[in-house]
Structure formats: structure tokens, C-alpha cells
N, C-alpha and C positions, 0 to 999 in steps of 0.2 A: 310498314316496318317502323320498330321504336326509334328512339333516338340513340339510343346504345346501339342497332342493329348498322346507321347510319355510321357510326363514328367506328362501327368494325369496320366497315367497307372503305373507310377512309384512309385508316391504319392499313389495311392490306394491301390498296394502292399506292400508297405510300412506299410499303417495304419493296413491294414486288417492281414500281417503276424507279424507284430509289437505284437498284442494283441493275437493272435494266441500264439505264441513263449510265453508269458506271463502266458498266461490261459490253452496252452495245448493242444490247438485245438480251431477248427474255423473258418478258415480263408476263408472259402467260404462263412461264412457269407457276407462280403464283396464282394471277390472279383470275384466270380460266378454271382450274381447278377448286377455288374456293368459291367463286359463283355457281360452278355447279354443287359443289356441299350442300351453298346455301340453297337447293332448290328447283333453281334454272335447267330447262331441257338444256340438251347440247347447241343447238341451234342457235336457240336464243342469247343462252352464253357468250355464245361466238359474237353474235355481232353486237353487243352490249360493251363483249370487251375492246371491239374493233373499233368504237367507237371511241369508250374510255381512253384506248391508248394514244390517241391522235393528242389531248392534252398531255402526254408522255412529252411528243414532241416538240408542241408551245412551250412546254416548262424547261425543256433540254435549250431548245436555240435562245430563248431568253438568256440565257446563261451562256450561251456557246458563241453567239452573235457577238456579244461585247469585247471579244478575244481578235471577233474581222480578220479571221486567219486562212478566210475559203478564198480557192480559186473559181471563178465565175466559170469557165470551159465546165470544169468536173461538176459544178454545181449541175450544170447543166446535159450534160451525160450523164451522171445520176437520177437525173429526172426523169427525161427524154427514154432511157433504156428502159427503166423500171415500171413506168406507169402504165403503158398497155400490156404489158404479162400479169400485173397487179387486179386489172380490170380483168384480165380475161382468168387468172385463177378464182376470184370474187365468184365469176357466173359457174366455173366449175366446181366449187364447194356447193352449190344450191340442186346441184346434179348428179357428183360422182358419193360416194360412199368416201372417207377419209383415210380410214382407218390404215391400207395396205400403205399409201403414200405417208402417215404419219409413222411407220416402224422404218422408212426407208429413211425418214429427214431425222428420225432418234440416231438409227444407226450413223449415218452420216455426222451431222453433230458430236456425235461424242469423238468419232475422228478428228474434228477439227481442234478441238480441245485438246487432243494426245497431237496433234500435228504442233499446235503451238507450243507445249509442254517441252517438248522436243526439241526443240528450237530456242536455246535461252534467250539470242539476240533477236531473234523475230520481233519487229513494230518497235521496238527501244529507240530509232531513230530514223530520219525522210534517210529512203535510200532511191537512188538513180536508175532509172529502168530503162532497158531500148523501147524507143519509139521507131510505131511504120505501122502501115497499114493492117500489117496481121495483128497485129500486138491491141490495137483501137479494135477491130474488128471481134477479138476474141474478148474483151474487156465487154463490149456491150453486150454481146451473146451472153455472158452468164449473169451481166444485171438482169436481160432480160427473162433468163430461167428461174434465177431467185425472184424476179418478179413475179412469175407466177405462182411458187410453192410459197409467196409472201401472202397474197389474196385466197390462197383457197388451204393454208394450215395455220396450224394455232398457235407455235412459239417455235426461235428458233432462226428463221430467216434472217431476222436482223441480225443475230452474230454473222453468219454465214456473207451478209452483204460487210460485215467487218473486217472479218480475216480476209476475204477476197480484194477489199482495198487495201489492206495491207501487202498482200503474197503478192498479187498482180499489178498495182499500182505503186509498192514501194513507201506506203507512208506508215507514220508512227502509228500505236494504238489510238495515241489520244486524238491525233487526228481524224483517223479514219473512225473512232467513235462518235463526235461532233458531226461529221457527215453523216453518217448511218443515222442519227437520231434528227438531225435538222431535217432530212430529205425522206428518211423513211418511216421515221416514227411520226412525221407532220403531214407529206405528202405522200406515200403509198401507204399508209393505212388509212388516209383520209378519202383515198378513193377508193378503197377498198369497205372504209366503214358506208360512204354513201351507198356504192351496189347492196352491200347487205342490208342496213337502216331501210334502203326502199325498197326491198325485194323481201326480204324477210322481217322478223319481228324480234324487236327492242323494248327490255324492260326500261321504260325511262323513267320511272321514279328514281331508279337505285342511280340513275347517270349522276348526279350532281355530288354527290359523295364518291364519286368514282374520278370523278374529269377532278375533283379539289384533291382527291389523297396523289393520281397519274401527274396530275400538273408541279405538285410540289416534290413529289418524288422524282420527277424529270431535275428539275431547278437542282435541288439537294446534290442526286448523283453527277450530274456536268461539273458541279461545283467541287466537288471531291476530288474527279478525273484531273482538272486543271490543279486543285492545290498540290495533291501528289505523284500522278508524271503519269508515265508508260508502264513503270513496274509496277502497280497496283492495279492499272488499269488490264493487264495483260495476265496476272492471275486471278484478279475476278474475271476475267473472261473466260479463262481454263474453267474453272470449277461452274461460271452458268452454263456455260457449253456442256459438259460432262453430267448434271443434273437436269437438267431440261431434256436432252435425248434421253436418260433414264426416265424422265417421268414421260415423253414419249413413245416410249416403248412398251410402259405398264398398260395393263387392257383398260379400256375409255369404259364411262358409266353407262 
């Protein structure tokens, strides 16, 4: 690739983890779809971008970290829930056909969007939720189910683990943003990029114009989130939610 072909790819990571980092999720809105423009099988796509977005994450907590606003429990039941459904979607993308699961996660998506739409107060501020054993119990169950539609589909999940910390856990957007991007944009695509990096195959020329445009466009969007609150952060969340499951829905190349 020229050097212009480099500084596209940087630009589009950029834009595409820019608003990701913002909204919580997303970023293959973009940047899956322009890899394959550029050329890339589907497959290869996938784990190129699986890879790229893991600096999404480094770029997001650099920025998110400095705030020292997480709690260590949830740190850690975000992990803990997500990471083996992550791994076990990974080996199921290398298996199943995507396509029927990716019109259910469009459709779902763009729900989540009209659900928060709907809701003007929703994530505006920490609200108080019951605790007990069903409440912890069902909270990890559906880490663990977005864990797996996180490893084995292409954009998307990461809103979904956002609204879900918000609806279920009670916390703001910008909160449950900084989560979703410290823990899954760093740590469940991270394992999600290894299964695919060693089981499938990775353009890795284009990486480094990838991980420089994800890593800044992570930094840039956390940076955004915190200078202007929950109410920007909660309709760029509507509107990636709502275009993402539309470009989910459109038939794959």
C-alpha cells in the first residue's frame, strides 16, 4: 500500500474508534465495512479489525484511567463474566456462518437505541438498584451472552454491554462508557483478537496504520465523553446503535 493508502486507514480509524470511544461501541460500523472496500475477504477483515480495536481500548483507558472512577468488584465481574463467552464466540465465528446471528444483533441494536431514545432520563445520572443474589446472578448471565455475540460478530456488542450497565446496573452513560471500553474494548477483544490472530489470518501490514488512527480515536472520543457529560454521550449512543444495526442488517459482501 502507498503512503496515502496508509494515512486512509488511519483517518478511518480514527473516525470510526473516535465515535465508538464516545458512544461505547461501534466501531466496526466503519471500520469492518471499509476494510472490506479496501479488498479484504470477510474473514480476514474480521480479525484485522479484531485486532485494530483492542488499541481502541488502550487509547480509551489512557484517558478514562486518569478520572480513577471504577470500582474494583465491577471491574472484575466485567471481566470474569465476559471473557469465556468472548472466547467461546471467537471459536464459534471460525464455524458457524454469521450472517442469520448478525440480522438478529442489527435487529436487537437498533431496539436498544429506540429503548434509550425513549427514555430521556436514562444513564443522565448513578441510580440505586436492588441487590441479592438474583439481581448478581442475572447481571453475569447477560455479560456472559454479550460475551459471546462480542467474539463471534462484528459491531455492536459493545453498545449493548453499555445500555446493559446502564439499565441493569444503574450507572450514567459516561460511566458505563469508560467501562465498556477499559474492559471490552482492551480485554474481550483482546481475546477475542488472539483466537482469531492464531487461528485465522491477519493482514498485518495495514495493523499499524490501524492500531495509530483506533489508539487515537479511542483517546480523542473518552476525551469528549468526560468534557461533555451523559447528554452527548447518550445520543451518540442512540444514533451508533441505530446505524450499526442498519448497516447490520444490509446483506454482507
Amino acid at each position: 500500500m502507498s503512503i496515502l493508502d496508509h494515512l486512509g486507514l488511519i483517518l478511518i480509524a480514527l473516525v470510526a474508534n473516535g465515535l465508538s470511544a464516545l458512544a461505547g461501541g461501534g466501531a466496526g460500523l466503519l471500520q469492518l465495512p471499509a476494510l472490506i472496500f479496501l479488498g479484504l475477504p470477510f474473514p480476514v477483515a474480521l480479525a484485522t479489525h479484531k485486532i485494530a480495536s483492542v488499541a481502541l481500548g488502550a487509547g480509551a483507558s489512557a484517558r478514562h484511567l486518569k478520572e480513577n472512577t471504577f470500582d474494583s468488584r465491577r471491574l472484575a465481574l466485567i471481566l470474569v463474566a465476559g471473557l469465556p463467552g468472548v472466547i467461546i464466540g471467537a471459536l464459534l465465528v471460525l464455524e458457524i456462518p454469521p450472517r442469520a446471528g448478525e440480522v438478529a444483533l442489527g435487529i436487537l441494536t437498533i431496539a436498544l437505541g429506540w429503548y434509550s431514545w425513549r427514555r430521556p432520563q436514562l444513564g443522565q445520572a448513578t441510580v440505586a438498584v436492588a441487590r441479592g443474589t438474583a439481581h448478581a446472578a442475572t447481571g453475569t448471565l447477560g455479560l456472559f451472552l454479550i460475551g459471546i455475540l462480542n467474539g463471534s460478530l462484528t459491531s455492536g456488542t459493545g453498545l449493548m454491554v453499555t445500555l446493559w450497565l446502564v439499565r441493569w446496573y444503574g450507572l450514567s452513560y459516561t460511566q458505563a462508557v469508560a467501562y465498556t471500553l477499559v474492559l471490552v474494548g482492551l480485554f474481550w477483544n483482546g481475546a477475542g483478537a488472539l483466537v482469531l490472530g492464531t487461528l485465522g489470518e491477519v493482514r498485518w501490514d495495514w495493523l499499524p496504520a490501524l492500531l495509530i488512527g483506533s489508539f487515537a480515536g479511542g483517546y480523542l472520543g473518552a476525551s469528549l465523553a468526560h468534557r461533555y457529560g451523559n447528554r452527548l454521550v447518550k445520543r451518540v449512543f442512540e444514533i451508533v446503535t441505530v446505524l450499526t444495526g442498519v448497516a447490520l442488517l444490509l446483506p454482507g459482501p
